[in-house]
MARVEX-819799 format. One line per field, with one value per residue: residue number from 0; residue in one letter; chain; y negated, x, z negated of N, C-alpha, C in turn. Coordinates in steps of 0.02 Angstrom, whole numbers, always signed. Layout:
BEGIN
miza: NUM	... $
ronu: A	... $
drenba: A	... $
n.north: Y	... $
n.east: X	... $
n.up: Z	... $
ca.north: Y	... $
ca.east: X	... $
ca.up: Z	... $
c.north: Y	... $
c.east: X	... $
c.up: Z	... $
***
This chain:
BEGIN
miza: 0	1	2	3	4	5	6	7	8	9	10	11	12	13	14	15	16	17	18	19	20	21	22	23	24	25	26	27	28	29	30	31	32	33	34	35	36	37	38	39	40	41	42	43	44	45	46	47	48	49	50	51	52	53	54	55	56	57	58	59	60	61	62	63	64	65	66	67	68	69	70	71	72	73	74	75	76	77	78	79	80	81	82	83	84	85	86	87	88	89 $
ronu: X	X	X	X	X	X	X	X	X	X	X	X	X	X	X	X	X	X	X	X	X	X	X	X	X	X	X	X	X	X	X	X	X	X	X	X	X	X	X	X	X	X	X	X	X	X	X	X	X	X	X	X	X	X	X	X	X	X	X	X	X	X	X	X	X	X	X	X	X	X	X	X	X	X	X	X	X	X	X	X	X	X	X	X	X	X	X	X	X	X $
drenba: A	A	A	A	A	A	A	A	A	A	A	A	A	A	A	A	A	A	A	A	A	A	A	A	A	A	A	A	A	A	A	A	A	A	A	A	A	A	A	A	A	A	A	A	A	A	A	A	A	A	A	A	A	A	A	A	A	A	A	A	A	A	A	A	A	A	A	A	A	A	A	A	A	A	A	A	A	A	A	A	A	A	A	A	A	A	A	A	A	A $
n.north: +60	-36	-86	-77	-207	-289	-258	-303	-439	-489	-454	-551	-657	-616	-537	-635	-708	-603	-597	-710	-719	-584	-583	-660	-576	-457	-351	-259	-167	-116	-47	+41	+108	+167	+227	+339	+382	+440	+546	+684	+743	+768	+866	+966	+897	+928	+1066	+1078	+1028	+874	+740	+587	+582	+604	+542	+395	+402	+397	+276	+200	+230	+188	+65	+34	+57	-22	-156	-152	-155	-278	-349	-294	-337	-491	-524	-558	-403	-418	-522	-435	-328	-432	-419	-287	-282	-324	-392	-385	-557	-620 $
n.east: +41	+98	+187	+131	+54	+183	+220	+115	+114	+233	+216	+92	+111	+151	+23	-67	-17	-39	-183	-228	-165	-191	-319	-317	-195	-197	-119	-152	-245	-168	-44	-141	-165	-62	-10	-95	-101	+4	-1	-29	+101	+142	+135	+220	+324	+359	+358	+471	+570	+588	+646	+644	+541	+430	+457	+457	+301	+246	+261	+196	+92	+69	+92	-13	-105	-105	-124	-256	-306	-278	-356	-481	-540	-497	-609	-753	-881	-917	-796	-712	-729	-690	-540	-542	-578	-511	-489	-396	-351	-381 $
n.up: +0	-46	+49	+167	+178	+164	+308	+358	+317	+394	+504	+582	+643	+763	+810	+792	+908	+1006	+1007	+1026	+1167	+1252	+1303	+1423	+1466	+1439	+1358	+1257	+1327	+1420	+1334	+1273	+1363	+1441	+1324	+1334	+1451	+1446	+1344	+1379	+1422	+1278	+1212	+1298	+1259	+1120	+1132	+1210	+1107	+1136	+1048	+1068	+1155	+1087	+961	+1036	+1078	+968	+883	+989	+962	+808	+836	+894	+822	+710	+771	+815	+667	+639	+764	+716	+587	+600	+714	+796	+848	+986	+1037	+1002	+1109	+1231	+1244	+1291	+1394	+1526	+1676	+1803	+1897	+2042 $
ca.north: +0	-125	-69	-79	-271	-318	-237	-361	-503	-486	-463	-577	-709	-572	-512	-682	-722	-572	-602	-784	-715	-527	-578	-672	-528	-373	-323	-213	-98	-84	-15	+91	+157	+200	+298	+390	+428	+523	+596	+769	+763	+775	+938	+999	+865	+970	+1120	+1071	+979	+800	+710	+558	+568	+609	+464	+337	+403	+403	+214	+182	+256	+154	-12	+17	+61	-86	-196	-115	-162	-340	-379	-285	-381	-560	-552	-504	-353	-474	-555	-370	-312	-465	-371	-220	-291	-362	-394	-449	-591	-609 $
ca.east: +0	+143	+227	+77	+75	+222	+226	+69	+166	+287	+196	+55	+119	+150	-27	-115	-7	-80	-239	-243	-148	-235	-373	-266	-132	-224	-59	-166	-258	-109	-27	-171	-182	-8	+14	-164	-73	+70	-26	-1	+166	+159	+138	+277	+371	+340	+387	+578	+601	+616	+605	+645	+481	+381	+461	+414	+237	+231	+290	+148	+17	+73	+92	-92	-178	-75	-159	-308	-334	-297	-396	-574	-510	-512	-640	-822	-882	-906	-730	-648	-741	-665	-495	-530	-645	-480	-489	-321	-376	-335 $
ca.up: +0	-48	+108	+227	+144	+209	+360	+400	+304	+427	+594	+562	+701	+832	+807	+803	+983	+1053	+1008	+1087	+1251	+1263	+1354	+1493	+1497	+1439	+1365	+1227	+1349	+1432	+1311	+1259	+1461	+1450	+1284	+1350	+1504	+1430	+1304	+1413	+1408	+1205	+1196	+1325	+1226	+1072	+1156	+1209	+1053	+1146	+999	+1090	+1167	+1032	+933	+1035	+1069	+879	+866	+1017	+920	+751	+837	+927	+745	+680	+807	+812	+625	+653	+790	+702	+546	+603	+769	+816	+906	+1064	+1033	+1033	+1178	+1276	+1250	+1323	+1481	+1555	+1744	+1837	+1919	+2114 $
c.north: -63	-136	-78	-171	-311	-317	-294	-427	-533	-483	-501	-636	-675	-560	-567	-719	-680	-572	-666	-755	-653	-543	-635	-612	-461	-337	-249	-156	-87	-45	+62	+135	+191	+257	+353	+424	+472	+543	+679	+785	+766	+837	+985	+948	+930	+1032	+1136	+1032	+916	+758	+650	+538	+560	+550	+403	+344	+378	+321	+164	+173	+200	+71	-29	+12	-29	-156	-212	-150	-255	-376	-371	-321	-453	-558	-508	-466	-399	-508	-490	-357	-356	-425	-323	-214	-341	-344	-432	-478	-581	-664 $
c.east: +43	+192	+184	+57	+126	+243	+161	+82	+200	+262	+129	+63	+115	+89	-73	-81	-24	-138	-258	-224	-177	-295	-365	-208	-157	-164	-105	-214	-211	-54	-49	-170	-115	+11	-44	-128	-9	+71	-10	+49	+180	+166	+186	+345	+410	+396	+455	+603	+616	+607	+608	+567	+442	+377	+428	+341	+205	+221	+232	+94	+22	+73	+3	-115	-146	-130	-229	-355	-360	-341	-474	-561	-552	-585	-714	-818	-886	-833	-705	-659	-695	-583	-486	-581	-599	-479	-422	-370	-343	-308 $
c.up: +0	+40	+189	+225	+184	+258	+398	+378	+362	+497	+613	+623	+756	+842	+833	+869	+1026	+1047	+1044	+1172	+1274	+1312	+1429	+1515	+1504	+1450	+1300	+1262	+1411	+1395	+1291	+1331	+1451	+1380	+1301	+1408	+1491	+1367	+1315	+1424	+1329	+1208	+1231	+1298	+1172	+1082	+1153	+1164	+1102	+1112	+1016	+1100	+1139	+969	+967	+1060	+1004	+855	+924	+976	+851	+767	+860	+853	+709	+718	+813	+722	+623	+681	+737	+639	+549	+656	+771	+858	+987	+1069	+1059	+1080	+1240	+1281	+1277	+1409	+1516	+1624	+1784	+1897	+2007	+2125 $
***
């Protein structure tokens, strides 16, 4: 708990600059698209011991929930949605 504390002490600016620029960059369901897409390589990770891989899946997954808490946290269900209904513009 004291550790989960300062871990949002500490990233508390990063969080509240992706939440202002997220719905111009749609850098958080990019992230989420990409650890979803090599989700199926976990398990042949697994397999050959690449722990490489499996680390930074691991470090994906912990920065999304991290993020994840922040945004439902500070923003309404209509706010978060705008996050994840990103369109690259033409």
């Amino acid at each position: 708990s004291a550790d989960l504390k300062l871990l949002e002490e500490a990233t508390i600016s990063i969080c509240k600059s992706l939440v202002e620029k997220n719905p111009r960059t749609g850098n958080l369901g990019s992230l989420i698209k990409v650890f979803l897409s090599r989700t199926k390589e976990l398990k042949i990770s697994a397999e050959c011991q690449n722990h490489l891989f499996i680390w930074q899946a691991h470090n994906a997954l912990f920065i999304i929930c991290c993020l994840l808490k922040v945004f439902i946290s500070r923003m309404s269900e209509e706010e978060l949605q705008l996050h994840f209904t990103y369109e690259e513009k033409a």
